[in-house]
C-alpha positions in Angstrom: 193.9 120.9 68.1 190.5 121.8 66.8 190.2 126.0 67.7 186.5 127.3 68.7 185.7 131.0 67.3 183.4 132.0 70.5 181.4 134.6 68.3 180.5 131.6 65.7 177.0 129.2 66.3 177.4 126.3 67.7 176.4 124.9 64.5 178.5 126.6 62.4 181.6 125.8 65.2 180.3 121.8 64.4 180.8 122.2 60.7 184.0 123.8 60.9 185.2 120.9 62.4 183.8 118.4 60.5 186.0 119.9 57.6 189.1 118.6 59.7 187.8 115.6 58.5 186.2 115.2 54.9 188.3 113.7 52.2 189.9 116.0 50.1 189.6 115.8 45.9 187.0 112.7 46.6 183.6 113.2 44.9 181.0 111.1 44.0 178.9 111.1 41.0 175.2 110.3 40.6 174.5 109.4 37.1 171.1 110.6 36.0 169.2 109.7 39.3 165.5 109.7 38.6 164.2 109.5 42.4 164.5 113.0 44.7 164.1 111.2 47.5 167.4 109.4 46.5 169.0 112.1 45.5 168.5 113.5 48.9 169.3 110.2 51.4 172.7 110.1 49.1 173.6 113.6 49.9 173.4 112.6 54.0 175.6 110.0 52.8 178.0 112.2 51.5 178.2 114.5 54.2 178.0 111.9 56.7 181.4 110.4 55.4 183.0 113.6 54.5 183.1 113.2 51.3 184.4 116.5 49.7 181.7 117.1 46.8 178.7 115.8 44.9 178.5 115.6 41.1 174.8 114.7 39.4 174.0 114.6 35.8 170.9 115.7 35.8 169.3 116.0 32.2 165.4 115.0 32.9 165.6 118.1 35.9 164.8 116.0 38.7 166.4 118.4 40.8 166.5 122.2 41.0 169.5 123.8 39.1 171.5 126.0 41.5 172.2 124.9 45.0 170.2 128.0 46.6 167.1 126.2 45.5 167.9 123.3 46.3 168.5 124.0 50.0 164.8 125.3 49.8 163.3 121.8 48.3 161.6 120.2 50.4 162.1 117.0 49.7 165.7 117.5 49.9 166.2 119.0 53.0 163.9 116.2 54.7 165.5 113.2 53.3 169.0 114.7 53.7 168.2 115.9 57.5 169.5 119.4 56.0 172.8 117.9 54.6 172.2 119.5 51.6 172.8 123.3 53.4 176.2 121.9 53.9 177.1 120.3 51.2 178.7 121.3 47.6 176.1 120.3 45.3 176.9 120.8 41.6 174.9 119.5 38.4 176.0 118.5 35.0 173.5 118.7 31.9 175.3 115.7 30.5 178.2 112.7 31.6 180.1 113.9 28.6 180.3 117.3 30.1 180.8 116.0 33.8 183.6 113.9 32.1 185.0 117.0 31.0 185.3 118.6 33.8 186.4 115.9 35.6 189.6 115.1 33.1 190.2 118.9 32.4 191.0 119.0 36.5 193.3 116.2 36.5 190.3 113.7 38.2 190.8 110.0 37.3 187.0 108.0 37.5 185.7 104.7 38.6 182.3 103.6 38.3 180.2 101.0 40.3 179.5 98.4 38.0 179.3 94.4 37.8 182.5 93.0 35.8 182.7 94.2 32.6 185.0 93.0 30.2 188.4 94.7 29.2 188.0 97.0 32.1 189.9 97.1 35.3 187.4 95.2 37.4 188.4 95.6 41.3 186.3 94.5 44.3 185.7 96.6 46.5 187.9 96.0 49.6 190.7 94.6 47.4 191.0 97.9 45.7 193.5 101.0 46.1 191.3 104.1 46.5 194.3 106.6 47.4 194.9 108.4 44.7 195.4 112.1 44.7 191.9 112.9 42.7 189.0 110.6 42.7 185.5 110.9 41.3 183.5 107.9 42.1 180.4 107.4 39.8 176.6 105.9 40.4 174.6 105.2 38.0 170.8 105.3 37.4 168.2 103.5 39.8 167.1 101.3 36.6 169.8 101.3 33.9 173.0 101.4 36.1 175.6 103.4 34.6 175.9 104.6 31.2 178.6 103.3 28.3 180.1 106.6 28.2 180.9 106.7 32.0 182.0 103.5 31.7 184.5 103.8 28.9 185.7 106.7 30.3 186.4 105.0 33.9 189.7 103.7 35.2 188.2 100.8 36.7 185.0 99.1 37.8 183.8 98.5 41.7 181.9 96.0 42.2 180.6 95.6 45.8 180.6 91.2 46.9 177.7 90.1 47.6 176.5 86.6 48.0 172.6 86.3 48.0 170.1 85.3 45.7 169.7 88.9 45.9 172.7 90.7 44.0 171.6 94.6 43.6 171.6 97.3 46.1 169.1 100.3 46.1 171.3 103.7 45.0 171.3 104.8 48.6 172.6 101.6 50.2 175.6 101.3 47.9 176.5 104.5 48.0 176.4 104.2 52.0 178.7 101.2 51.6 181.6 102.0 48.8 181.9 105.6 49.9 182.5 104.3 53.3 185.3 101.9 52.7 187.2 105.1 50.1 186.6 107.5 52.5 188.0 105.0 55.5 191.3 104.3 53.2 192.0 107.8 52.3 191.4 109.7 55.6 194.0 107.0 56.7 196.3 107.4 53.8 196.1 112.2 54.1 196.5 111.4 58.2 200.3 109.0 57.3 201.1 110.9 54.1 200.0 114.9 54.7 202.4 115.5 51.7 201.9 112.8 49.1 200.6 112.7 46.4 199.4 109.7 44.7 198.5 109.8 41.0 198.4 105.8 40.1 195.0 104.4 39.0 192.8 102.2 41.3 194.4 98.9 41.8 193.9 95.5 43.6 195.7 95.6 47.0 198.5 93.1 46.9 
């Protein structure tokens, strides 16, 4: 039962509740994502879901650096319809440091990416995205996701497509695998408020 605080907004109230919702230890990752505008529709993803936070690696400064500018940015708050005031935004000056981070606070990686050999490779809806901590990575608009990310990463997602067609704009793909890891593990924290899970991503049986 969702309590209202009568001396709160009614927006405030709204995202108070949304937080009854969003998928704890789930963040994504953009990789060095060159286009604001991007940047910006993936963050409305991200809230939109409930996904708990958003990672970029941001070495070229796309981006502002601290997350009270970039509530002010204007090309931020348009393209996220305001998301950005209420989400948790936090940039990286390299992977290698993000991947620090990342490991250092027990959070195992996966990174969207076409097959790759010797790596776990996992279709989307035939994965296992439960986990206790999951970072989910994107990679750049152009170049995909870098080597380092990659050897890093538990496994590889690769959304099925079957067009001639067979690549996604950053802020389509992000809309589609961060909705089918955020479906699984609101499901799994509703069934299992006390488990942890701690295997990597596998292939459903």
């Amino acid at each position: 039962m969702i309590r209202i605080d009568p001396t709160k907004s009614s927006l405030r109230q709204k995202a108070d509740a949304a937080k009854l919702g969003r998928c704890k230890y789930l963040i994504a990752v953009l990789e060095e994502p060159s286009d604001p505008k991007n940047i910006g529709t993936v963050i409305r993803n991200v809230n939109a879901l409930g996904v708990e936070k958003l990672y970029i690696v941001d070495s070229k400064r796309v981006i502002p650096t601290s997350w009270e500018s970039m509530r002010g940015n204007k090309t931020l708050l348009k393209t996220s319809v305001s998301g950005v005031k209420w989400s948790f935004v936090k940039k990286f000056k390299t992977t290698e440091e993000c991947l620090d981070h990342l490991e250092k606070n027990g959070y195992t990686s996966v990174v969207t990416s076409p097959h790759i050999k010797g790596k776990t490779n996992v279709i989307l809806q035939d994965g296992d995205f439960t986990q206790d901590k999951l970072a989910v990575w994107f990679g750049n608009e152009a170049r995909g996701i870098s080597n380092l990310a990659v050897e890093r990463s538990a496994a590889c997602i690769q959304i099925e497509m079957y067009g001639i067609i067979e690549s996604l704009n950053l802020a389509t793909s992000t809309g589609i695998v961060l909705y089918e890891i955020t479906k699984q593990r609101r499901e799994y924290q509703k069934n299992n408020k006390r488990a942890r899970k701690t295997n990597p991503p596998i292939k459903k049986s």
